[in-house]
N, C-alpha and C positions, 0 to 999 in steps of 0.2 A: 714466278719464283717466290715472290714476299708470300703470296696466298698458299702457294703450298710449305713456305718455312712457318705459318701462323698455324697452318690447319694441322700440321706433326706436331709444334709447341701443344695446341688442344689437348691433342691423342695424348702426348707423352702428360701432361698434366692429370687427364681424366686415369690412366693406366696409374698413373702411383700413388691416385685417391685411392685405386679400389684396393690397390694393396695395400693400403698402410690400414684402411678400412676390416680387411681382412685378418691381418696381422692383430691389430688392435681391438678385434670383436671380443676375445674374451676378457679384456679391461672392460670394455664398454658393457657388458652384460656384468659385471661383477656385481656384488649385494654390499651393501654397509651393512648385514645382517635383516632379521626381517621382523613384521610387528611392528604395530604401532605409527601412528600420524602424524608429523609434524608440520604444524602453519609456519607457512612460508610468507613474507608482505612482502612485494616488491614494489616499491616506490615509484612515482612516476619520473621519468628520467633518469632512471638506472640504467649505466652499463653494462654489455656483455661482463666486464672486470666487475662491477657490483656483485651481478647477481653469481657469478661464477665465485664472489671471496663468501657472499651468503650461504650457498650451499654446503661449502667448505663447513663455516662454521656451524650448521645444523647436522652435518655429519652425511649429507646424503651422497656426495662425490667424497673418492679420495684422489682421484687424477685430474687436478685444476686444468693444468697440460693441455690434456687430450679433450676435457670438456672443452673449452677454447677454441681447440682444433676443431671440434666438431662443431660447435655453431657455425664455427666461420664456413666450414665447409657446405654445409645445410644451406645457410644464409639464414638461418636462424637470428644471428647475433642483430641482424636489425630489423626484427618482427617480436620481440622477448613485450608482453605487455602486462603492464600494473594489475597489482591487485592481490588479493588473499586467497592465497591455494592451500590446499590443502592434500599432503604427498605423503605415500606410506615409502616406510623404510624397506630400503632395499629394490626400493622403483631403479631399472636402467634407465642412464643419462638420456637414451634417444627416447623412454618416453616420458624422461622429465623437461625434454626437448621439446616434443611435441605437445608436451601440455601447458610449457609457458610460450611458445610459440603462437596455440591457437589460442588462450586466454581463457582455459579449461577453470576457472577459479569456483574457490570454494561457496556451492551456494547453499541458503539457509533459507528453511521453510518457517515461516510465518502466517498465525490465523489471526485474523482483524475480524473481532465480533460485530456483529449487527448493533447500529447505532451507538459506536463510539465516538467521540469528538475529535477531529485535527488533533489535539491537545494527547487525547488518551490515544490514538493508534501512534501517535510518536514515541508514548513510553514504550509502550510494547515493542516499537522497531529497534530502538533503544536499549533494551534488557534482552534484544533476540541478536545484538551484533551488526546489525544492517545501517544504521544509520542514526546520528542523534539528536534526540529529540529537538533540540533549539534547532538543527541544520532543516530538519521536516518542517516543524514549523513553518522556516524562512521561506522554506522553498514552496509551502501550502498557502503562503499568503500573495508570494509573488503573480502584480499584476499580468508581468510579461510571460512567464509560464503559464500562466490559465489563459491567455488571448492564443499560445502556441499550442494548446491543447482544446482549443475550440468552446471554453465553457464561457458561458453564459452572463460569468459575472468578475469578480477583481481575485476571487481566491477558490482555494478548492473545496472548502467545506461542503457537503452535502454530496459531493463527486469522488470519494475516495470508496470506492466499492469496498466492504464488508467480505473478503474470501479467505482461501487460504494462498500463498503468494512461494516461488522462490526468488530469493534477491541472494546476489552475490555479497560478502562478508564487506563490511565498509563500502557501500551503494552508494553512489553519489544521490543527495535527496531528489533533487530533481528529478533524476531518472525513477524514484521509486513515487514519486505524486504524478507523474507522467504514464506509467504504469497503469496507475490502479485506478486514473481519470480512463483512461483507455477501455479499461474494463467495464467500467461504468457502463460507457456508449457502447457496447458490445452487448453486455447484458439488457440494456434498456431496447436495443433494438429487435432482439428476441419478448421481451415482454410487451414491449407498444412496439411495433414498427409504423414510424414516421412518429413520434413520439417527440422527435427532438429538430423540427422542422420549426418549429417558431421558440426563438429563444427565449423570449419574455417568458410564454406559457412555460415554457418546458423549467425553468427558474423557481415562478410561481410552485409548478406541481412537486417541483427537488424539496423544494419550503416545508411546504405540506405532506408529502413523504415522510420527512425527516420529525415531524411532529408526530404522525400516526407510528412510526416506528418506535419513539419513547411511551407511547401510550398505550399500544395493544398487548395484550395478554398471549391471546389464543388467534392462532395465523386467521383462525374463519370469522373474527369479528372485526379484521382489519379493515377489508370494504364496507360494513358499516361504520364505523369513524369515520373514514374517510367521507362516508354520505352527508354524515352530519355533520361536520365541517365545513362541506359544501353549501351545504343547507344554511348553515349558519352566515354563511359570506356572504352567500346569495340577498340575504333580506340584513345586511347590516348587522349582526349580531356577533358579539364578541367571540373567538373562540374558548376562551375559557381553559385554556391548556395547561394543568400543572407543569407540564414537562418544558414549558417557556420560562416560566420561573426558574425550575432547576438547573435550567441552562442560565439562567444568570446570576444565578447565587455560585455554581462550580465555574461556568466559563470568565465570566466577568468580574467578578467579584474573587472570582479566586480563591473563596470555602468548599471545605467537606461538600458531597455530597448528603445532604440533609436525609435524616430519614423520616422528619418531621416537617412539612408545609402549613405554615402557622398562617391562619389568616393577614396577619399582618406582612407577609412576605407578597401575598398577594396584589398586594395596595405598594411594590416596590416600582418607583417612577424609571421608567426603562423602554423601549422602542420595542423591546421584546418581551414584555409582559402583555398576555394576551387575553388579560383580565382588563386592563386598563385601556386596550389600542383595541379596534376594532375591525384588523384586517391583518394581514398576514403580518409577520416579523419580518424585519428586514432583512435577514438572508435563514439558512439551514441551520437547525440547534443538534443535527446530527447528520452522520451518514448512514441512510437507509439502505436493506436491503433488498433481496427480490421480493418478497409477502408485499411491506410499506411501498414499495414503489408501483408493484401489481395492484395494489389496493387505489390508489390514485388516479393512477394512468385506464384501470381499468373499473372505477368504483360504480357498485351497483347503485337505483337509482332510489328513494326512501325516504316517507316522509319525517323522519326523527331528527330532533333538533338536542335531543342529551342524552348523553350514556352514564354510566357510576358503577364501582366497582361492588359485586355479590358476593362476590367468593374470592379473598384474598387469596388460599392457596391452587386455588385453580387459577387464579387471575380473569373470570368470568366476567361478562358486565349483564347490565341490563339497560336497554335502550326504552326511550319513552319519544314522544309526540311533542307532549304537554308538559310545562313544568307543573300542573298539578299532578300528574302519574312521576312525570321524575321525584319528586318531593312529595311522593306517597310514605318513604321510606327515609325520612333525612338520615342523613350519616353526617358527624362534621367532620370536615377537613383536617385529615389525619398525616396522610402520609403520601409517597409517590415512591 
């Protein structure tokens, strides 16, 4: 008798949803008029009453009431998830229901150039809405997220792939340096597969990447840099990298990028001046992308020990053997 007085309470309950559901559909389908976007934040730890008084004041419900009702009935009201949507006017409740329900939020495309620094893809995420710059930072230098995302070394510099991205409006940083290390190992494993089998190396060649990526001009001179490079480590010889410097007069030092490399910059005492040290710097002076990394991972083999720039507007070089054919042509040190 209990089982069948429970199972009629059901019916009679389910029976005067669908009517009052019925009844209610043309409130529910109503417009606050139409045109036009309005971003919605909702906070984490907002109640069904939060986001129900928010609405209200954006103008997109005029029945608090029956919104209410209808979470509750959905079960909506405890699935409603954080974050910055974005909803046009005159959207119906069920599918401004269903959009904060499934956590439909506002995403935002972002393009992160080839060989920008930790430093510079966080203004750009910054000035795009996704995240800001000191929260990327934090979250790009954290040891515990780079051992969570399997790299190599204590931060992510050199592992933020270079693409285009969409990230939801106020990203958590984390989630967006977890992202684009992701992509990294995605891409890398289409360019080298097994490339990222021994971590030391795989660190070394990010290094080295990240230097041939400030340096080359024209994508098909990439793998020779990189030869010479090699070439150079090989027998102890400096690499000679303006683009180490630069990286420490804008990274470390925290100036302009220079448009002038004065020999005396050269001679600046630093672990990552690669005039002075004769082996790699101690981590990435950028994030490389697929050319720099291909160039590397897959560098032709060559006896040339220096290249220098021919043709500034082409960005051109010319590679030599010898420093007497290098220094056929001296040029001084001008610029980078």
């Amino acid at each position: 008798m209990k089982r069948k007085n429970l199972m009629n309470g059901i019916l009679i309950i389910a029976i005067v949803a669908v009517v009052a559901t019925a009844i209610a559909l043309p409130a529910i389908r109503e417009t606050q008029g139409t045109g036009g976007l309005i971003l919605l934040r909702i906070e984490k730890g907002s109640t069904a009453g939060d986001v129900t008084s928010l609405l209200m004041d954006k103008g997109l419900i005029k029945n608090p009431s029956l919104f209410r009702a209808l979470l509750k009935l959905s079960g909506a009201d405890r699935k409603l998830k954080a974050g910055t949507y974005s909803v046009e006017m005159g959207t119906s409740m069920l599918d401004i229901i269903a959009m904060l329900s499934e956590g439909r939020t506002l995403q935002l495309q972002v393009t992160i150039p080839e060989g920008y620094t930790a430093r510079a893809i966080g203004l750009v995420l910054e000035k795009a809405g996704i995240c800001s710059q000191s929260s990327f930072l934090a979250a790009a230098a954290d040891p515990a997220l780079a051992e969570e995302a399997g790299l190599p070394g204590k931060n992510f510099e050199g592992f933020l792939f270079p693409d285009t991205y969409l990230f939801p409006a106020d990203a958590p940083a984390g989630t967006v340096v977890l992202a684009m290390a992701r992509n990294f190992f995605e891409k890398l494993e289409r360019i080298a597969p097994g490339g990222m089998t021994d971590k030391s190396r795989l660190r070394e060649n990010v290094i080295l990447a990240s230097i041939v990526e400030r340096e080359y001009g024209v994508p098909q001179e990439a793998g020779l840099m990189a030869s010479v490079f090699r070439n150079r480590l090989a027998i102890g010889m400096a690499l000679q990298s303006c683009a180490t410097v630069v990286y420490i007069i804008t990274e470390k030092q925290g100036k302009p990028h220079p448009s002038v490399v004065y020999y005396s910059d050269l001679a600046i005492k630093d672990p990552y001046n690669t005039y002075i040290h004769r082996d790699l710097p101690p981590g990435p002076i950028s994030n490389p992308g697929e050319t720099a990394l291909s160039a590397v991972f897959n560098s032709p083999k060559s006896d040339y020990l220096y290249f220098r720039l021919i043709d500034s507007s082409s960005r051109q070089h010319r590679f030599s053997k010898t420093f007497e054919e290098h220094a056929g042509e001296t040029i001084p040190v001008k610029g980078f």
